[in-house]
C-alpha positions as CSV (number, residue, x, y, z in Angstrom):
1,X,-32.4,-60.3,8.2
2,X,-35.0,-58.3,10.1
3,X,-34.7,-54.4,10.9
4,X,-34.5,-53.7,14.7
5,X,-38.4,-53.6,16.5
6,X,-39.1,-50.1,17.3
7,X,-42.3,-48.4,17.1
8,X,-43.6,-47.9,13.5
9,X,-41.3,-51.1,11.9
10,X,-42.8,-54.5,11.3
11,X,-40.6,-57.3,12.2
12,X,-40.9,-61.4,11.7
13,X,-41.9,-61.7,15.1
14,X,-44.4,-58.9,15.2
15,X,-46.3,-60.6,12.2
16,X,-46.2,-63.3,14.7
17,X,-48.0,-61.7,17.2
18,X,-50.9,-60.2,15.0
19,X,-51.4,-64.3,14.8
20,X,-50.6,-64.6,18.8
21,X,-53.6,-62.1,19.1
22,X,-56.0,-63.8,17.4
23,X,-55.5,-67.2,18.8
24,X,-55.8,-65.9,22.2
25,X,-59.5,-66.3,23.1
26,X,-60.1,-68.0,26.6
27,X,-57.2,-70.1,28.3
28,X,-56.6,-72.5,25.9
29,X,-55.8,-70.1,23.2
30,X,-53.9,-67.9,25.1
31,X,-51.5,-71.4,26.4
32,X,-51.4,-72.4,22.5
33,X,-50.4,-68.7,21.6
34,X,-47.9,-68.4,24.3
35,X,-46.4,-72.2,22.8
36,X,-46.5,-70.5,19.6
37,X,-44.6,-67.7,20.0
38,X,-42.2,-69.4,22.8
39,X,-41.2,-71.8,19.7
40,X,-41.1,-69.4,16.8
41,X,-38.8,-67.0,19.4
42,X,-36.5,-70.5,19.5
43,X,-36.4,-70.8,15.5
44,X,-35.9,-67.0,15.4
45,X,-32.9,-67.4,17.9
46,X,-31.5,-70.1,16.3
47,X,-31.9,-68.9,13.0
48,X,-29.9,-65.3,13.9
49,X,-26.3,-65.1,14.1
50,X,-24.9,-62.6,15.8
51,X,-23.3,-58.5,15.1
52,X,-20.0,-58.9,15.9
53,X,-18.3,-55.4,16.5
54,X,-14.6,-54.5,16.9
55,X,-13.4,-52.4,20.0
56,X,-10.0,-51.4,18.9
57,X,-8.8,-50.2,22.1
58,X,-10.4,-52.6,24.5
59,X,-9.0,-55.4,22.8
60,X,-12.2,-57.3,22.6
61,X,-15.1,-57.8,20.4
62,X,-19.2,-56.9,21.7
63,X,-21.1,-59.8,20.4
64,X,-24.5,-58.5,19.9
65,X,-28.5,-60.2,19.7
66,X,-29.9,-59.2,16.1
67,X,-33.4,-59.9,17.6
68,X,-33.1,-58.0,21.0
69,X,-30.4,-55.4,20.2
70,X,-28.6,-56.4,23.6
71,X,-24.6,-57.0,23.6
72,X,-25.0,-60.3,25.2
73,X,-21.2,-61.1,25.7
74,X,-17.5,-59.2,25.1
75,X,-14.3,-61.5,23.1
76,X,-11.0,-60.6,24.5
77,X,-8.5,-60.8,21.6
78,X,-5.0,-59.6,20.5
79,X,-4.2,-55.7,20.6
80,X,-6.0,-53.6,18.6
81,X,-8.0,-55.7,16.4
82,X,-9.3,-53.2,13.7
83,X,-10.6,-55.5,10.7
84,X,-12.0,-59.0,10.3
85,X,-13.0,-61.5,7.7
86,X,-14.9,-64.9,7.0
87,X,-12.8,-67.8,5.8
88,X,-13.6,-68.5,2.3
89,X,-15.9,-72.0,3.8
90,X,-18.0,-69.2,6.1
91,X,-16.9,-71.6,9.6
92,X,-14.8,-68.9,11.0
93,X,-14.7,-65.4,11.4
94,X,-11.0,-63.7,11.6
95,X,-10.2,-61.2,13.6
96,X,-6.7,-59.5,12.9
97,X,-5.3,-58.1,15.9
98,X,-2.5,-55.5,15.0
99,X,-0.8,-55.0,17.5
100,X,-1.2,-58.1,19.2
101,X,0.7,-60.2,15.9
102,X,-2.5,-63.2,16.2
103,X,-5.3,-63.7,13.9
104,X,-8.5,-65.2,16.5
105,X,-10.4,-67.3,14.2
106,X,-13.9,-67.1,16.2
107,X,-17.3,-69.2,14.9
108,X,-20.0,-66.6,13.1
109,X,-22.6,-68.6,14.0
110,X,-22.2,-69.3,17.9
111,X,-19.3,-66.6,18.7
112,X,-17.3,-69.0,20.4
113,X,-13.2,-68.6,19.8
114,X,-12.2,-71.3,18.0
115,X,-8.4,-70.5,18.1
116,X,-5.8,-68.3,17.7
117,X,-2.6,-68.1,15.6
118,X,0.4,-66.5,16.8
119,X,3.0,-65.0,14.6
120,X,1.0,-62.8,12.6
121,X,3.0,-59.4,12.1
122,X,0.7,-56.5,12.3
123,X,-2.2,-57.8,10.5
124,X,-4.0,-54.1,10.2
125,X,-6.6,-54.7,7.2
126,X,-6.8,-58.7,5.5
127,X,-8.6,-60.3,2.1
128,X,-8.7,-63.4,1.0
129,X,-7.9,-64.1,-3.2
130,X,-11.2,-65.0,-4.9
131,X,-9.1,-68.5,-5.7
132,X,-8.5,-69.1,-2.2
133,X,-5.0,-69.7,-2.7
134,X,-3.7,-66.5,-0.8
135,X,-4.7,-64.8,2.6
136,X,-3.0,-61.1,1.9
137,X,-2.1,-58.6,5.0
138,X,-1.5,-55.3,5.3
139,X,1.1,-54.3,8.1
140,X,-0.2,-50.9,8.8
141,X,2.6,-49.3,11.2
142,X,5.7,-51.5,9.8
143,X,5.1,-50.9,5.8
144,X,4.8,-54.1,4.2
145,X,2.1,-56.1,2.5
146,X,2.2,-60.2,3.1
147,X,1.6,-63.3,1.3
148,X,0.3,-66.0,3.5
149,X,-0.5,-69.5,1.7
150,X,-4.2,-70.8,2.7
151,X,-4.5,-74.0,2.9
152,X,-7.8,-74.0,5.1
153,X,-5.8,-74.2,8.3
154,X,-2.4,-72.2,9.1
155,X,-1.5,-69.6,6.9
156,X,1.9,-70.0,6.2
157,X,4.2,-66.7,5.1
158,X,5.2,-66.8,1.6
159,X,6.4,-63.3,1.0
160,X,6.8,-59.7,2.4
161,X,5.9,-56.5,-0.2
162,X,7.6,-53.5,1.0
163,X,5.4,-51.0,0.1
164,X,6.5,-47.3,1.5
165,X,4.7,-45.5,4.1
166,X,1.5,-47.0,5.8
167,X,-0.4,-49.8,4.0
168,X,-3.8,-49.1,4.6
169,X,-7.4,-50.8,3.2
170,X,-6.6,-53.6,0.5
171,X,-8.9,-55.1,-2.7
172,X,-8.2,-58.2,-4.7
173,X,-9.9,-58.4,-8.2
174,X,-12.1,-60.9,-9.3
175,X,-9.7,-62.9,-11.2
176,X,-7.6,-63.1,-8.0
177,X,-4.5,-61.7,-10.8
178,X,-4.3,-58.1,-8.4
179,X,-3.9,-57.1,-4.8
180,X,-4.7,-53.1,-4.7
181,X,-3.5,-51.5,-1.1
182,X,-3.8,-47.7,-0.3
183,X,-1.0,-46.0,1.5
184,X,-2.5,-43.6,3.7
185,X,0.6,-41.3,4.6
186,X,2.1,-41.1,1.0
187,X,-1.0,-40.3,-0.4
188,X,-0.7,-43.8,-3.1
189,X,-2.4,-46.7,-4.7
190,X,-0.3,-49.4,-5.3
191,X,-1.3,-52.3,-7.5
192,X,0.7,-55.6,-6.5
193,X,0.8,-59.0,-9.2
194,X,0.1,-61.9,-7.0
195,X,1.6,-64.4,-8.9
196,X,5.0,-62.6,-8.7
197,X,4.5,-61.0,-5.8
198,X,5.9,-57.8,-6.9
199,X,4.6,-54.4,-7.5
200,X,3.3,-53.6,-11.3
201,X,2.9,-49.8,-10.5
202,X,2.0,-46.9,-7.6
203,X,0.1,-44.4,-8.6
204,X,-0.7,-41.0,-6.4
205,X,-3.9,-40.5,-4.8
206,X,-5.8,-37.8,-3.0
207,X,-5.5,-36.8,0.9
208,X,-5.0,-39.9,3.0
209,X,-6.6,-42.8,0.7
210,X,-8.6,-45.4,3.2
211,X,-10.2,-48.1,2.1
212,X,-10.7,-48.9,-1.8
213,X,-13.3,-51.2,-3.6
214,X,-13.8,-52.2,-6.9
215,X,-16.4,-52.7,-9.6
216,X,-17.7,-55.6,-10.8
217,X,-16.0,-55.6,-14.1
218,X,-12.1,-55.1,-12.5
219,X,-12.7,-51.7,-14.3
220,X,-12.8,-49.1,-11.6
221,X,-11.5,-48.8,-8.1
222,X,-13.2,-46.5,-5.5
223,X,-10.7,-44.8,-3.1
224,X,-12.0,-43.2,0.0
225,X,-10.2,-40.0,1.1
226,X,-10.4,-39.4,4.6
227,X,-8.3,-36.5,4.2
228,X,-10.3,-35.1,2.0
229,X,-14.3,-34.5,1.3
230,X,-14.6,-37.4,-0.9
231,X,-13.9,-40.6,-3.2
232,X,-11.6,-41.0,-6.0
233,X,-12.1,-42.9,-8.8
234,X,-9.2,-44.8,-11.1
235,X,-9.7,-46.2,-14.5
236,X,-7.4,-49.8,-13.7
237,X,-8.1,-51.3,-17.5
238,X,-5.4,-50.3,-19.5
239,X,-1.1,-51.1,-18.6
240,X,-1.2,-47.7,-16.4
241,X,-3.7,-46.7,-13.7
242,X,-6.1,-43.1,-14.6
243,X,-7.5,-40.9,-12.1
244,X,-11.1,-40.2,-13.5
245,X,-12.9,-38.5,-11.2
246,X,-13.9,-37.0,-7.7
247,X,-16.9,-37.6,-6.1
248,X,-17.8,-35.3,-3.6
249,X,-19.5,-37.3,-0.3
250,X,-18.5,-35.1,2.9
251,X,-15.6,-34.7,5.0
252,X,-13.4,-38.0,6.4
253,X,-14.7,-40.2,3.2
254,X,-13.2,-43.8,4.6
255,X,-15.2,-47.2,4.5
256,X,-16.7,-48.9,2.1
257,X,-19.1,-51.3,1.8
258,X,-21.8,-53.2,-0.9
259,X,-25.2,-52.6,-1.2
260,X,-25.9,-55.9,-2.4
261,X,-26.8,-55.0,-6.0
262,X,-23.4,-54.6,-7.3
263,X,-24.0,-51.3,-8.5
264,X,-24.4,-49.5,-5.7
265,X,-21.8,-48.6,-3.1
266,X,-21.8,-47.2,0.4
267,X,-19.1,-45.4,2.1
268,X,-19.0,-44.0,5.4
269,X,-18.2,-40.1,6.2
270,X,-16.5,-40.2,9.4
271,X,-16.5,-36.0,9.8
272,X,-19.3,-35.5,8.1
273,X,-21.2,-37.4,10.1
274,X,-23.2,-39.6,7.1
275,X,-22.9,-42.1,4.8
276,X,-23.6,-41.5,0.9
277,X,-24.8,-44.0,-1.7
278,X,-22.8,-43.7,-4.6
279,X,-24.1,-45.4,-8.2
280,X,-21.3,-46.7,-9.7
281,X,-22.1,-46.0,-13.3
282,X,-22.7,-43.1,-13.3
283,X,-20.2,-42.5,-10.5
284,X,-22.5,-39.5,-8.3
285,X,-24.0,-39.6,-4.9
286,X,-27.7,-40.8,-5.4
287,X,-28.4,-40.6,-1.6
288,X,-27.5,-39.6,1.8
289,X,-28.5,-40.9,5.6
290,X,-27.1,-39.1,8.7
291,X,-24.6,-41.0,10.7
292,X,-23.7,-40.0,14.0
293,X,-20.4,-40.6,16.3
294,X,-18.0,-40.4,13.4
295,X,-19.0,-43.3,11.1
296,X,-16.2,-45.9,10.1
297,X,-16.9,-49.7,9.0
298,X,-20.0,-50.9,7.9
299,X,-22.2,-53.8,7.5
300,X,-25.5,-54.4,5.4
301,X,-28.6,-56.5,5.9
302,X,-28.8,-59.4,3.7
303,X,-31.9,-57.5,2.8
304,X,-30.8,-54.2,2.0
305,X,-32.9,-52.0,4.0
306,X,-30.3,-51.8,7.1
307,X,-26.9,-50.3,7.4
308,X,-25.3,-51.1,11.0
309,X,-22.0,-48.8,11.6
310,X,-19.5,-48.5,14.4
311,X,-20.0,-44.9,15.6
312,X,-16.1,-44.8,16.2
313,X,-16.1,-41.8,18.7
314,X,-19.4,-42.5,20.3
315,X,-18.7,-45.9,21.6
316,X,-21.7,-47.2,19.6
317,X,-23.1,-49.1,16.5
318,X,-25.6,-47.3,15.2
319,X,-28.7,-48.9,13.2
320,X,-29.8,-46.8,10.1
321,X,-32.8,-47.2,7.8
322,X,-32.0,-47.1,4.2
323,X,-35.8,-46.6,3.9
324,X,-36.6,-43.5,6.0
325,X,-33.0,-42.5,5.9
326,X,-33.0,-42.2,9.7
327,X,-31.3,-43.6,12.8
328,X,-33.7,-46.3,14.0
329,X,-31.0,-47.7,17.3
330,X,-28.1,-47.3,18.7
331,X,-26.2,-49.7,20.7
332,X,-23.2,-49.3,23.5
333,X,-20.6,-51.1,22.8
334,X,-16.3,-50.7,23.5
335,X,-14.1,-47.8,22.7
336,X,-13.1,-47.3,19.5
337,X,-15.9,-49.8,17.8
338,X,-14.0,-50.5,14.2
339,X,-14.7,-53.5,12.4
340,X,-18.5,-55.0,11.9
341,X,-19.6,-58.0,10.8
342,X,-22.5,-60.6,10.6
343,X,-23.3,-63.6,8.8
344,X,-26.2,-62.4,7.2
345,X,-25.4,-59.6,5.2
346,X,-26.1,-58.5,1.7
347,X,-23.6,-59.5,-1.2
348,X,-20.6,-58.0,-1.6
């Protein structure tokens, strides 16, 4: 996916116009190079599925142009929709809306609501199991974890995991055997068997765990600590989770997300005002990029070189280059911007 056009980047459709220049010698070159670009804008257009950004409390979602960095339309959708998530066949994009009890299933491609599904109960943070089999909530203000059966169309409730105080960010492993949740007011890590449905063990964390990812191996699990000044790091391998290390990022650690090569991670300072790049081998900080407006969830460029983040107090999503470690574009969007998402992104 291309980096946003600003002075000093080179873009698909600047390459373009280097060729747009040269054909246009006299009127007929300059009608072919205006045909030219007219149909490569369409291809790029077509070819460029939106940003989709999360305004917690406006109850919509900004739908923005990759190619012209313009919100070009607002969602309405349940209450506070925080976090979303792409049906394991990629032909909808779900958006859980806490508050509001419905998941809006909305197309990734076109940003057109397909549905939405009542009956939800406060669907705060969602994954779907690597199987498929299982669509996993986490009820962030009414302390329970859910089981909803996927069939591809309604999921149906299965199973309610009390969990104690505030479910927060959730991880399934590869082998879709382990649901992980954080529990951001007891300061816990809870590790849940999902073919029992029960909890194997709870571990403490540090300050206010957020959201938690996990290495390629099922090895080791990341913990943001937005109470804190950093991420923790658990050993999950053996019968009993270990605490192995701190990694120091800045203040309000809290979102993670891929950098694509599955050994680096990215998670998102939301007091500090930055994002660090964390190598997860060797489990340090092996970069930093300032992040303005209190940085929360985050999205990657299929390519790497761009992180977009919703600039949660600043009513914006921010564009940074990985490159020149720099702010490159910001965008206005609702308040509260949470959630980000676009089809094009880097592997997670």
């Amino acid at each position: 996916m291309r980096g946003p056009c600003v002075p000093g980047y080179t873009c698909t459709l600047c390459r373009k116009c280097l060729l747009v220049k040269t054909l246009a010698s006299g009127f007929w070159g300059a009608a072919l190079a205006w045909s030219f670009l007219c149909a490569s804008g369409a291809a790029v257009a077509a070819s460029a599925p939106p940003v989709f950004v999360l305004n917690s409390l406006e109850a919509n979602i900004s739908v923005i142009d990759p190619d012209t960095w313009q919100e070009t339309s607002r969602i309405p959708t349940g209450k506070e929709p925080h976090h979303l998530y792409l049906t394991p066949d990629e032909k909808s994009l779900i958006v859980a809306n806490a508050l509001g009890d419905t998941l809006t299933f909305v197309d990734p491609r076109t940003a057109q609501v397909q549905r939405t599904v009542r009956g939800i109960v406060d669907p705060y943070h969602l994954r779907f199991t690597p199987d498929m089999k299982w669509l996993i909530t986490a009820a962030n203000r009414l302390n329970h974890v859910d089981f909803y059966r996927w069939d591809g169309k309604d999921p149906v409730l299965v199973q309610r995991v009390a969990t104690g105080r505030t479910p927060s960010h959730l991880w399934v492993d590869s082998r879709s055997s382990t649901v992980y949740s954080t529990m951001q007011d007891s300061d816990e890590l809870v590790a849940i068997d999902i073919a029992t449905q029960a909890i194997k063990w709870r571990t403490h964390t540090g300050a206010m765990p957020a959201d938690v990812y996990g290495s390629a191996d099922d090895k080791l699990l990341f913990v943001g600590l937005t109470g804190s000044d950093g991420v923790e790091v658990f050993d999950v391998s053996g019968r009993e989770p270990r605490s192995i290390k701190r990694i120091k990022t800045g203040n309000g650690a809290h979102a993670f997300r891929a950098t694509g090569d599955r050994r680096h991670l990215f998670v998102s300072n939301r007091v500090a005002n930055t994002i660090s790049k964390i190598d997860m081998q060797t489990q340090e900080v092996v970069a930093t990029y300032p992040a303005p407006g209190g940085p929360d969830c985050m999205e990657v460029s299929a390519d790497g070189r761009w992180i977009y983040v919703s600039s949660r107090w600043a009513r914006k999503l921010s564009v940074i280059d990985t490159v020149e470690k720099k702010v490159v574009r910001q965008v206005n969007v609702g308040k509260s911007p949470h959630g980000v998402w676009t089809l094009l992104h880097a592997p997670r």
